[in-house]
N, C-alpha and C positions, 0 to 999 in steps of 0.2 A: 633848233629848227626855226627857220622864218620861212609863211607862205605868203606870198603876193598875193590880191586878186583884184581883179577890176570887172567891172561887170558896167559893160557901156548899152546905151540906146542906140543902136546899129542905123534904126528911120532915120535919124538923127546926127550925123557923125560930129556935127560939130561943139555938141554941147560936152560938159565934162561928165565923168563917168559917175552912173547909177549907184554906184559902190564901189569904196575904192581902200582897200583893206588889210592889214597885213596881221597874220598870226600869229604866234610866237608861242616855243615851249617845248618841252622835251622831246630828243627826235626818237621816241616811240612808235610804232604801227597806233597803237592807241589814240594816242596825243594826233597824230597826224590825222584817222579816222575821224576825231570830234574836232579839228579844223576844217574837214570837209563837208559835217553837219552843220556847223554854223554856219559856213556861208552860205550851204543848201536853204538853209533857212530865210538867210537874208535875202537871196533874190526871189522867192517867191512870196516871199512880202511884198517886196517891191511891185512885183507881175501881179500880186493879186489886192494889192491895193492898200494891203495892211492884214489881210484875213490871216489869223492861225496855218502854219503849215501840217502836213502830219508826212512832212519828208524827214524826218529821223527813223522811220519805219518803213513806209511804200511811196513809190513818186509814181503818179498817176502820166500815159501819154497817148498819141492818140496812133495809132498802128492801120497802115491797110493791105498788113499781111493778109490779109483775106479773100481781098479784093476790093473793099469798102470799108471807107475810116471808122471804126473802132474804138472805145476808150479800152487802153490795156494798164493793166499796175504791176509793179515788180519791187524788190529789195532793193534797200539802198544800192547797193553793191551789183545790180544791175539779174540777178538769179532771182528765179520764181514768177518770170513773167506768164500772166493769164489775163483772158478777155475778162474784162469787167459788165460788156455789153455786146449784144448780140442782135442788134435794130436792120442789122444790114440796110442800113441806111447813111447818113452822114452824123457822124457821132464827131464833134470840136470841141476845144475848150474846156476838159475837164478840171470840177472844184471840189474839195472838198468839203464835206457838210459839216458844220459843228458838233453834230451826232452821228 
């Protein structure tokens, strides 16, 4: 199994891509799942500047199923989403804290 990935600066079109990546290894569900962490990885590096991810676990985003922007978090695999925050007010840009 080989995955592509590029991960471009969209403001930007003209510069070369953010990340530009290709996986490789056995076409397992497995194998395939921990090519998806790793680059999960790698772009919120990049977006967050270099900070530790903790997207092998929960990827934190920002929701206004409510009616007002929210920070909500869920499983890799997109199951188990719930409000993180409840400010009903403008909640952006969620980080993960090193604790």
């Amino acid at each position: 199994m080989a995955i592509e990935a590029w991960f471009y600066d969209v403001t930007n079109p003209s510069t070369q891509a953010v990340i530009s990546k290709i996986y490789r290894g056995a076409a397992t569900e497995a194998q395939y799942g921990n090519s998806r962490i790793s680059l999960r990885h790698e772009i919120i590096g990049k977006l967050s500047g270099g900070l530790p991810s903790g997207a092998s676990t929960q990827i934190a985003f920002v929701s206004s199923r409510t009616g007002v922007k929210e920070i909500w978090a869920m499983d890799y695999d997109g199951a188990n989403q719930h409000a993180v925050t409840s400010l009903r007010s403008i909640a952006l840009t969620p980080r993960w804290s090193p604790d």
